[in-house]
C-alpha positions as CSV (number, residue, x, y, z in Angstrom):
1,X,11.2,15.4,-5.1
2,X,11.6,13.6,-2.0
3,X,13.2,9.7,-2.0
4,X,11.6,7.4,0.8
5,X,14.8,5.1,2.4
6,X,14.0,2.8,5.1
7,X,12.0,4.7,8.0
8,X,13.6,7.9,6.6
9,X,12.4,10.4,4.6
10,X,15.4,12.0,2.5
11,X,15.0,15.8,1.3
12,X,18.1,16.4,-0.7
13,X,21.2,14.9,0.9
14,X,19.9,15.5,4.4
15,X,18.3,12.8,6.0
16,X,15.3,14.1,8.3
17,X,13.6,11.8,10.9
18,X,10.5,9.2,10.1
19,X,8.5,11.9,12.0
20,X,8.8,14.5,9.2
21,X,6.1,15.1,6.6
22,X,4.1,11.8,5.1
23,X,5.2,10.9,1.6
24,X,3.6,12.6,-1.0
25,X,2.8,12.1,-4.8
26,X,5.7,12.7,-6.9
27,X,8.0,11.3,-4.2
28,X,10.2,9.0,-5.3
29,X,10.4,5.6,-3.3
30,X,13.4,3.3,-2.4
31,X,12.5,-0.5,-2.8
32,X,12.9,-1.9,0.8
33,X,12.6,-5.6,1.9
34,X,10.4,-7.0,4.5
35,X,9.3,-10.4,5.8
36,X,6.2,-11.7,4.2
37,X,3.8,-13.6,6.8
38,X,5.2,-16.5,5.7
39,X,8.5,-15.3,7.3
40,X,10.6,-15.0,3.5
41,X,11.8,-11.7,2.9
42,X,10.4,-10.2,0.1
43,X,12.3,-7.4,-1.7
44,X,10.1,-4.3,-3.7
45,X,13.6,-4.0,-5.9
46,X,12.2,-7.8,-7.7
47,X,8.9,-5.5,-8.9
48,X,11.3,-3.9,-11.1
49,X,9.5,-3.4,-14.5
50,X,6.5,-3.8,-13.5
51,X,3.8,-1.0,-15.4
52,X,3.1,0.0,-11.6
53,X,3.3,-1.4,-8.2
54,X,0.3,-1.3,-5.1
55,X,1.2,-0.6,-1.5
56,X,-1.8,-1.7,0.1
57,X,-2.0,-1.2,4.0
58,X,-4.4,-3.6,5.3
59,X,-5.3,-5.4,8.6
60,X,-7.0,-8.6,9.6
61,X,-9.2,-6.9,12.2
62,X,-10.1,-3.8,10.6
63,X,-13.9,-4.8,9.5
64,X,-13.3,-1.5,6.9
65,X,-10.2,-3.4,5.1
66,X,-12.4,-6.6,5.4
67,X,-15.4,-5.0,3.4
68,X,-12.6,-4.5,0.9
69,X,-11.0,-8.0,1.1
70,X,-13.1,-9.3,-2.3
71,X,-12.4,-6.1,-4.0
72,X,-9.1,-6.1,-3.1
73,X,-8.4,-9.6,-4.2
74,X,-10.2,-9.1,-7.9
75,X,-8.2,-5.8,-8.4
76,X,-5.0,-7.5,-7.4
77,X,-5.8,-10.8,-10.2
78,X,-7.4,-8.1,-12.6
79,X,-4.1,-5.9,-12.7
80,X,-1.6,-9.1,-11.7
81,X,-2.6,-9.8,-15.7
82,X,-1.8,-6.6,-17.0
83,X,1.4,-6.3,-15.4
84,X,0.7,-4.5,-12.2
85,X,2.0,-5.8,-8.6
86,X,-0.3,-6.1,-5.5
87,X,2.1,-6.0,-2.1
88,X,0.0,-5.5,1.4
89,X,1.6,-4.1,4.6
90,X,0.7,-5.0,8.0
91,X,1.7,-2.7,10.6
92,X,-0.7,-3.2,13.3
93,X,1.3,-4.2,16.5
94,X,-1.0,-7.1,17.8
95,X,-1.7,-8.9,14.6
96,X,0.9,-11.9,14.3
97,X,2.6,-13.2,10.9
98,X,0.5,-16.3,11.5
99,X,-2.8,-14.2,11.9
100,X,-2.0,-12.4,8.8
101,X,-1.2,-16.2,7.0
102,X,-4.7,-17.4,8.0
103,X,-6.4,-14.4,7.0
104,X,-4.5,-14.0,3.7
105,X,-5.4,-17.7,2.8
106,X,-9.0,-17.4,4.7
107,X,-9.9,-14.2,2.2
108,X,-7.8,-15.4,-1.5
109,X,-5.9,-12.5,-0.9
110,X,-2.9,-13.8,-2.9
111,X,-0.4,-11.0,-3.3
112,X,2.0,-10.9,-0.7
113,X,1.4,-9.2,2.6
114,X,4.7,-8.1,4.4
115,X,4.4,-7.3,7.9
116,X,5.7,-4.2,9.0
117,X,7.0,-4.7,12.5
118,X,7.3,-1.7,14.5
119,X,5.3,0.1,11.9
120,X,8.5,1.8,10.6
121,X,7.4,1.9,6.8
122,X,3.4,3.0,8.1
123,X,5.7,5.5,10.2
124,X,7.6,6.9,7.0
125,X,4.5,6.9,4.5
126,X,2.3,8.6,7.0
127,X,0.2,5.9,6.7
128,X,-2.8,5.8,8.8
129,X,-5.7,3.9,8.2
130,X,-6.2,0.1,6.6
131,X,-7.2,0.4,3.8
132,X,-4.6,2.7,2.5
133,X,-3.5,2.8,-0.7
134,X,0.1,4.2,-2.5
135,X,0.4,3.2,-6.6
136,X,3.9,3.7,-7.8
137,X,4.3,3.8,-11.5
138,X,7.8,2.3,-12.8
139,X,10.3,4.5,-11.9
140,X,9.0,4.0,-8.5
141,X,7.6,8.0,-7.9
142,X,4.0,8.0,-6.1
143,X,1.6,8.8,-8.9
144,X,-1.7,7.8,-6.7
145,X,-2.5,7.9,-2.3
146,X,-6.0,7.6,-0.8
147,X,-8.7,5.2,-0.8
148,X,-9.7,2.2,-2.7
149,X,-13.1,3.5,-3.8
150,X,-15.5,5.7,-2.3
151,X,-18.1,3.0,-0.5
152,X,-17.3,1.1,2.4
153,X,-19.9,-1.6,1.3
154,X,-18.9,-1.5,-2.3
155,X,-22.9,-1.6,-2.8
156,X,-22.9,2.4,-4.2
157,X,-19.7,3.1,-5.4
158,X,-19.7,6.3,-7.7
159,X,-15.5,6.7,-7.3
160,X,-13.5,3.6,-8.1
161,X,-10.3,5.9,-7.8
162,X,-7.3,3.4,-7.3
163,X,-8.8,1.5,-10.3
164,X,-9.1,4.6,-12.1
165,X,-5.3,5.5,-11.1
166,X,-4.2,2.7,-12.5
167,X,-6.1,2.6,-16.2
168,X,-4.2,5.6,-16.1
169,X,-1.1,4.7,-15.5
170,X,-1.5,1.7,-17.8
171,X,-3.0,3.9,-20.9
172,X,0.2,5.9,-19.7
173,X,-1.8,9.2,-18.7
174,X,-1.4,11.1,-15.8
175,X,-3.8,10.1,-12.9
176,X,-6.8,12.2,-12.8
177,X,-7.3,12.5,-9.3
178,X,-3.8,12.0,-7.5
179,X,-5.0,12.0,-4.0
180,X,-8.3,10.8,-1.8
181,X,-8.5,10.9,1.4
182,X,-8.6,6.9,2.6
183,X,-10.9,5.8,5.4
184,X,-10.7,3.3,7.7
185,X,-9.6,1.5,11.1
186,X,-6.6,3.3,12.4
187,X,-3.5,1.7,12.4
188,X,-2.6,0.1,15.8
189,X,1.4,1.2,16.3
190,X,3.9,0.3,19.1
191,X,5.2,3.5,20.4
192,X,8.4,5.1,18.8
């Protein structure tokens, strides 16, 4: 079991560079703190006992994690009441705090979306696309990574797999299918 600390991926008591392998499920994460758009730092660690937490990587210009925006939104308020958290990251280098405020507002996408400058936390969850999702169940380990569903369009969806993750998690059984591989716009990073 890994722990994920701040752009580092710890293996043991050894700390190994950003660059090593992606997180993976049954890693355990470290709540970190970012800025939400609206500049106030928001801290994972106040998600504490929540039944599971959503780290959603999203973009404003990505028209894949725009066909999701709706969805997104409705899962977010649809789990928000049963005691799940929504949190969106926004690594991609040219979108602006303010871009991300307009868009958030512009879409009802409520939750907060902390923007990930220098795509250091997209960098340690091997994070790649937007959409991309990670659902942490309480004692913060990865039980869930991969896509939102399986349609783009959300017109034929036969996979809703990050709702089925969490009903899982919430009916506290372990999640059917851990891992799907998430599709999307890549992420747009500043080079490290």
């Amino acid at each position: 079991m890994r722990r994920i600390v701040v752009g580092l991926v710890l293996a043991a008591a050894s700390a190994v560079p950003a660059t090593a392998a992606p997180v993976a499920v049954g890693d355990v994460l470290v709540p970190f703190s970012l800025k939400n758009y609206d500049g106030k730092e928001v801290s994972l660690a106040s998600l504490q006992g929540k039944k599971a937490v959503v780290l959603a990587f999203v973009a404003t210009r990505c028209p894949v994690s725009n066909s999701y925006n709706e969805r997104m939104a409705a899962i977010a308020t649809e789990y928000g009441a049963k005691g799940v958290a929504f949190v969106g990251l926004n690594a991609n280098k040219e979108e602006t705090p303010a871009e991300v405020a307009e868009h958030a507002k512009a879409h009802g996408l409520a939750f907060p979306i902390l923007k990930d400058e220098g795509n250091v936390r997209a960098d340690a969850f091997g994070a790649q696309v937007t959409p991309e999702v990670y659902v942490y169940d309480p004692t913060w380990t990865l039980r869930y990574h991969g896509r939102i569903d399986d349609d783009m369009r959300g017109q034929h969806v036969t996979s809703h797999d990050l709702r089925n993750a969490l009903e899982a998690l919430l009916a506290g059984k372990d999640v059917p299918v851990k891992e799907t591989k998430a599709f999307g716009c890549s992420i747009k990073r500043v080079a490290n």
